[in-house]
N, C-alpha and C positions, 0 to 999 in steps of 0.2 A: 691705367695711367691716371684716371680721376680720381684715385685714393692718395695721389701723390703730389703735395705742395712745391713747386717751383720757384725760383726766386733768381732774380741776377740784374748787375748794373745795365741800365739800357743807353744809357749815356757814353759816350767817350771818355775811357777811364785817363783822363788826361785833367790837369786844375784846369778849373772853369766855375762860372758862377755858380752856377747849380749842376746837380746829378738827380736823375730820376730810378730810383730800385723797383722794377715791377715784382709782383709774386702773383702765381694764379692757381687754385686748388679748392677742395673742399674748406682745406683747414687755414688758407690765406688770414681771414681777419682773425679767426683766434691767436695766429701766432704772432699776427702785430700787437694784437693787442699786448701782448706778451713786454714787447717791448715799448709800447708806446705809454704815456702820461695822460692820456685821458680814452674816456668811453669809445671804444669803437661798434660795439656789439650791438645796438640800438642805432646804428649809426642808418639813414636813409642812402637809398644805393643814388650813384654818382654827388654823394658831397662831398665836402672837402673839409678838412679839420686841422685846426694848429694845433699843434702841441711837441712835445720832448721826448726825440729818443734815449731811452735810456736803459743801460746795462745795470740792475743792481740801483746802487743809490746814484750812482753818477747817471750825468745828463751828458749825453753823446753830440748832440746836436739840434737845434730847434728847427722842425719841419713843416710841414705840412701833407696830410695823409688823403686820397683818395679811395673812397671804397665803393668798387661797383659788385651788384650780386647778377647771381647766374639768373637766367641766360643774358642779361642786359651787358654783356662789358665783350671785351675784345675775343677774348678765346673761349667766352663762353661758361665760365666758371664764376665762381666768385674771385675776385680780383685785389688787390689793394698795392696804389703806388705812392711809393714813398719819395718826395720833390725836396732835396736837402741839400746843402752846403756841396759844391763841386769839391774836387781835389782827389786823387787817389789812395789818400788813408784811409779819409773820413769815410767816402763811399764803401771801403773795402770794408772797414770795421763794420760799418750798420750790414749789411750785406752778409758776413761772418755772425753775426747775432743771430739774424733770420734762419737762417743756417743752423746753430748751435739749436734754437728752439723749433726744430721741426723741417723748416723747409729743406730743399736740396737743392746744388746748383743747376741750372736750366742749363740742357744743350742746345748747340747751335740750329735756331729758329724754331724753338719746339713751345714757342706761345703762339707762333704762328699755328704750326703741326696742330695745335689744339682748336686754334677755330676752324681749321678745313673741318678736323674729325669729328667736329659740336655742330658742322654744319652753316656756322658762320662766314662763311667764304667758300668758292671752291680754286682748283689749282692753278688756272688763267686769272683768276686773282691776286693769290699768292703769288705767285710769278712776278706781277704788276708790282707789288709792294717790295719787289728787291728792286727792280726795274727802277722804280722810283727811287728808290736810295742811291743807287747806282746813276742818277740822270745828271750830266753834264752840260747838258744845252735847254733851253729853254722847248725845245720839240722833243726832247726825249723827253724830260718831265710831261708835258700834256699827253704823249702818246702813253705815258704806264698811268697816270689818273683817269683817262679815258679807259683803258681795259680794268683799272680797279672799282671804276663807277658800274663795269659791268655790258659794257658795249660789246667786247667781243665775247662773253657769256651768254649773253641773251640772244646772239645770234647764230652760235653753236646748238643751245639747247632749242632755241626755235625749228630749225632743222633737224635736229634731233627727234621733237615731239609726234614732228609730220611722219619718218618714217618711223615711230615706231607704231603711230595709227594702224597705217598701212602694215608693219608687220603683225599686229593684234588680227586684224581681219582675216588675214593671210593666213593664219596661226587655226583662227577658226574653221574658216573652211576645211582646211586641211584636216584638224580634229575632228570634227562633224560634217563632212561631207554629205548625211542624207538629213539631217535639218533647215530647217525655213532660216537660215541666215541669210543676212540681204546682199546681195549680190558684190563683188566684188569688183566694179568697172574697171577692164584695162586701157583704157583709155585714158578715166583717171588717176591709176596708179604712173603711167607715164607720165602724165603732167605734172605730178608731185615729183618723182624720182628726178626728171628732169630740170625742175625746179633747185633740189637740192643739189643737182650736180651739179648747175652753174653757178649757184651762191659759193660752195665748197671752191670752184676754178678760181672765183672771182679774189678768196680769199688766201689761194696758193699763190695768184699773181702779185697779190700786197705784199708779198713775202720779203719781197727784194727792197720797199722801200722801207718796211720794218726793219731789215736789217741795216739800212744805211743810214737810218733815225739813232740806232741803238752803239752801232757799230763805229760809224764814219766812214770817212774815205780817207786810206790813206798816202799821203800827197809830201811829195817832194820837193822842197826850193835847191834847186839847183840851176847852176851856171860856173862860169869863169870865175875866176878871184876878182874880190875888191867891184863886184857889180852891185851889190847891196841885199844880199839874199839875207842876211843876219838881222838889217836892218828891217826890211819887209816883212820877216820872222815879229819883230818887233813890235811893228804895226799892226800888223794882225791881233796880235795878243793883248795890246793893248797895253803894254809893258818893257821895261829893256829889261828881256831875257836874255838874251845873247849876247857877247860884246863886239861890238862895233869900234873898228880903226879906221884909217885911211891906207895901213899897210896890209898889203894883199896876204892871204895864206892865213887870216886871224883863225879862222872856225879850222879845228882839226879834228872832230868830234864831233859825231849825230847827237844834236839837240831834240828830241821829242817833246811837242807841249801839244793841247788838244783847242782849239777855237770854232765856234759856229760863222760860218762867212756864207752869207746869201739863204741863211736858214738851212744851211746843210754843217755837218758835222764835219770838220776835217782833225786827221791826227798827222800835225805837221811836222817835220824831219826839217832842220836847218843844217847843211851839208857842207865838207869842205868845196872849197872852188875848185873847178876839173882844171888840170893841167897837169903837165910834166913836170917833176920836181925832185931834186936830189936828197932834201930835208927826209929822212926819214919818218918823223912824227905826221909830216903832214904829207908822205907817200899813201900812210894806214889809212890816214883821214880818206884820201882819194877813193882808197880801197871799200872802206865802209859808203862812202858814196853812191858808187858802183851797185853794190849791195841792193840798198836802197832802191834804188832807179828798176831795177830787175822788180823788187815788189809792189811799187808804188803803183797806183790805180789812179791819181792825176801826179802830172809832174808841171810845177811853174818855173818855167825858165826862163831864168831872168838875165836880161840886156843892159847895158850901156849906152844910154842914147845918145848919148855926146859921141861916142865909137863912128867912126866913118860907116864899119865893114861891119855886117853881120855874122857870125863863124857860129853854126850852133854846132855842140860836141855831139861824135859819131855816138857813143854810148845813150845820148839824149833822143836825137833822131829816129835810133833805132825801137826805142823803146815802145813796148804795145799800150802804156798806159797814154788815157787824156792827157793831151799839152796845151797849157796855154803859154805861148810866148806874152812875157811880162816887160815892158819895157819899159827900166827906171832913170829916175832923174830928170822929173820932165821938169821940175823949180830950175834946172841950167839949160835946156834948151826948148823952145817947138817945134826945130823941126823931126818930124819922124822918118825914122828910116824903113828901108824897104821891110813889105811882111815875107819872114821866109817861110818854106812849103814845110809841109808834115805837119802844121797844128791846126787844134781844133777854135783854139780864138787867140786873139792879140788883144791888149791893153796896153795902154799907157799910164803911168802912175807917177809917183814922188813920196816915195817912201818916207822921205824927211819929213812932207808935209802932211801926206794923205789925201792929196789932188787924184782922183782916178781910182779910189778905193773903192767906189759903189761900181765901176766897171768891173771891176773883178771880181766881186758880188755878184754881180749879173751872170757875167763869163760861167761860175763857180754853177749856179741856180742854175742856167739851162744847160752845162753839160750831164746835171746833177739832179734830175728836176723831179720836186715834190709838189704835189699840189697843195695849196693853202691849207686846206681842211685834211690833210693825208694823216697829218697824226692824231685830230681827231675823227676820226674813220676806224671800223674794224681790224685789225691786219697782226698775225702771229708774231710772234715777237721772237722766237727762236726755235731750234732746230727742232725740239720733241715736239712740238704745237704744228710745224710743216709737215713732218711725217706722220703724224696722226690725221693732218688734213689730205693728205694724199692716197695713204689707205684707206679712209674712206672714199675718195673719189673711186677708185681703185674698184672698190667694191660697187657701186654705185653705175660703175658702164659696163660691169659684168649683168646686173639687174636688169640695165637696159633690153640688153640682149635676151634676157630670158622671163619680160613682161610675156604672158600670152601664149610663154611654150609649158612652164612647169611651176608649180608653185611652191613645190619643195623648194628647188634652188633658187628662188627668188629670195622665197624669204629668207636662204641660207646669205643671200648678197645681203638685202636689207641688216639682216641683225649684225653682220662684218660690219657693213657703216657705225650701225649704231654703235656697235662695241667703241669703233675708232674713236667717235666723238667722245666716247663716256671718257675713256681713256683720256682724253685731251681737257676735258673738266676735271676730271678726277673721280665719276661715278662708277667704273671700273678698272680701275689702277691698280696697279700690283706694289706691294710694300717695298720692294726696292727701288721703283720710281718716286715714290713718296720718299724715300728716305732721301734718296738723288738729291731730289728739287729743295730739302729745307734743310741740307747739308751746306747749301751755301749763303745761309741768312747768320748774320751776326748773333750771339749768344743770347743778348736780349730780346731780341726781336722774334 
């Protein structure tokens, strides 16, 4: 692979002021230089150079080139990124040159691929840095630059260190059983095993608020027609997504958009209004409603406070997800009506205005509830990082069990942890998990 120059737009090939072309290989600056108007070859690594791309006698574009050398730059190679004119020709053409003289186009995340393999990162890193591409809320971004600074590596591989001490020892005895090695205390091999098991529990139970960092909750506004569900869609968002009438039955169609409320992640569903209705368009809506409600994990259901009579729908009541009754339109009235049973909180609000937003907030946070510093804390970000974290626990209460009986199968437990963890860094990973994980990184990157 290190005989082999890469190159590709790392930018969104869409017009735009600028585009950035990465390439990274042995033969990176030679083959700029190829194309570029002035000296690259003597160039000091991380500077930065103007000058003209160009093909032949023509000038392509006026850039600006960075040249990092191995191992100082991202994947580890010698590097050279090219910062020029945005737009989807221009970048294509310069990008096509590169190409013509040497380089090949990079597959999807394989500048990444290259710094795991140079060493420059490992795979809880990588992870992090799609993680972070991927972050929609302000907690998801801190939780992947917190795992790409290295928080949840260094306390994998810390655990890691301790048992493979203890399998080194373990290892010895075993091998030389009549030599003067220093004794093996079981007492202290249980206070380490021990040690590491509960670090490992601690970090299976973060599991759930990583995924609800990463993931969200998905939540439902529903109610009757014409109670303001479209409108408090709105509010949330921060936007008029939705359209908003006075006449009943407007939403005939799930609206998906994504908002942070209370510091939690929600992917909100604006829904037709539940009723009976002959309108066939808005029977379907009903229907997808329905749908909805079955999968949603919070549902806000929303009231009419001016309404005498509370009526919450049978499909709404019955539902296993979190409710909070939402009760809009407090700018027409104060008084509030009766709270009815089956939910987990009640607000008051004014969608119009935004009177009672931070109660909702509230509601949202302790049905919901992250602690302040949860996304900067350790905790696995998805499913292959929980089940690596599990078979090593796995292994690890098996050891328990057999401190003090056998040391073969101890250390057969210990080195199963260790494998798990490696696996979950990436120090024993098998090439079709590597392939998995940078299969889903954009071409660039």
């Amino acid at each position: 692979m290190k005989n082999e120059t890469i190159a590709a737009l790392s930018t969104a090939p869409y017009k735009a002021a600028l585009g950035v072309i990465r390439m990274s290989g042995n033969d990176a600056v030679p083959i700029a230089q190829k194309v570029f108007s002035r000296e690259l070859r003597s160039a000091r690594s991380s500077s930065v150079i103007h000058g003209n791309i160009v093909d032949g006698r023509e000038t392509v574009d006026d850039v600006l080139v960075s040249v990092f050398y191995a191992p100082n730059s991202f994947t580890g190679e010698d590097t050279v990124e090219i910062s020029c004119h945005g737009g989807v020709y221009n970048c294509s053409r310069i990008l096509r040159l590169l190409i013509k003289n040497g380089a090949r186009q990079a597959k999807n995340g394989e500048f990444t691929k290259r710094a795991f393999l140079n060493g420059k990162l490992d795979l809880l890193k990588a992870e992090a840095i799609i993680d972070l591409i991927d972050s929609e809320t302000k907690t998801e971004a801190t939780a992947a630059i917190n795992r790409l600074k290295g928080g949840l590596s260094d306390k994998i591989n810390d655990i890691r260190e301790k048992l493979i001490d203890i399998s080194a020892r373990l290892l010895a005895f075993i091998d030389y059983p009549d030599d003067e090695i220093e004794d093996t205390d079981a007492d202290e091999m249980r206070k380490t095993v021990l040690y590491a098991y509960s670090e490992l529990e601690k970090l299976i139970r973060s599991y759930d608020s990583g995924r609800l960092i990463k993931d969200g909750v998905k939540t439902v506004i529903a109610g009757k027609p014409n109670v303001g569900k479209s409108m408090l869609m709105n509010r949330l968002l921060g936007e008029d997504r939705c359209i908003v009438t006075s006449a009943a039955g407007t939403t005939r169609d799930v609206i998906e958009e994504k908002a942070e409320i209370g510091g939690v992640k929600l992917r909100l569903f604006d829904t037709a209004g539940l009723r009976d209705t002959d309108n066939e368009a808005e029977k379907i809506g009903v229907e997808k409603t329905l749908g909805k409600l079955e999968e949603a994990k919070l549902i806000l259901c929303v009231f009419d406070m001016t309404e005498k009579t509370v009526d919450v729908p049978e499909k709404i009541s019955g539902a296993t997800a979190k409710k909070i009754a939402v009760f809009n339109k407090l700018d027409l009235t104060s008084e509030k009506p009766g709270i009815p049973a089956g939910f987990d909180r009640v607000v008051y609000i004014s969608a119009k205005t935004g009177e009672g937003e931070e109660d909702l907030e509230k509601a949202v946070a302790e049905l919901f509830p992250l602690s302040e510093t949860a996304a900067e804390s350790e905790m696995p970000a998805n499913i292959r990082q929980f089940e690596c974290l599990v078979a090593a626990k796995n292994e690890l209460e098996h050891a328990v069990e057999n401190i003090g009986i056998t040391p073969d199968a101890l250390l057969c437990d210990i080195e199963g942890a260790i494998g798990a963890l490696g696996e979950m860094t990436g120090k024993t990973v098998s090439e079709e998990i590597i392939e998995n994980i940078f299969s889903r990184f954009c071409v660039g990157k």
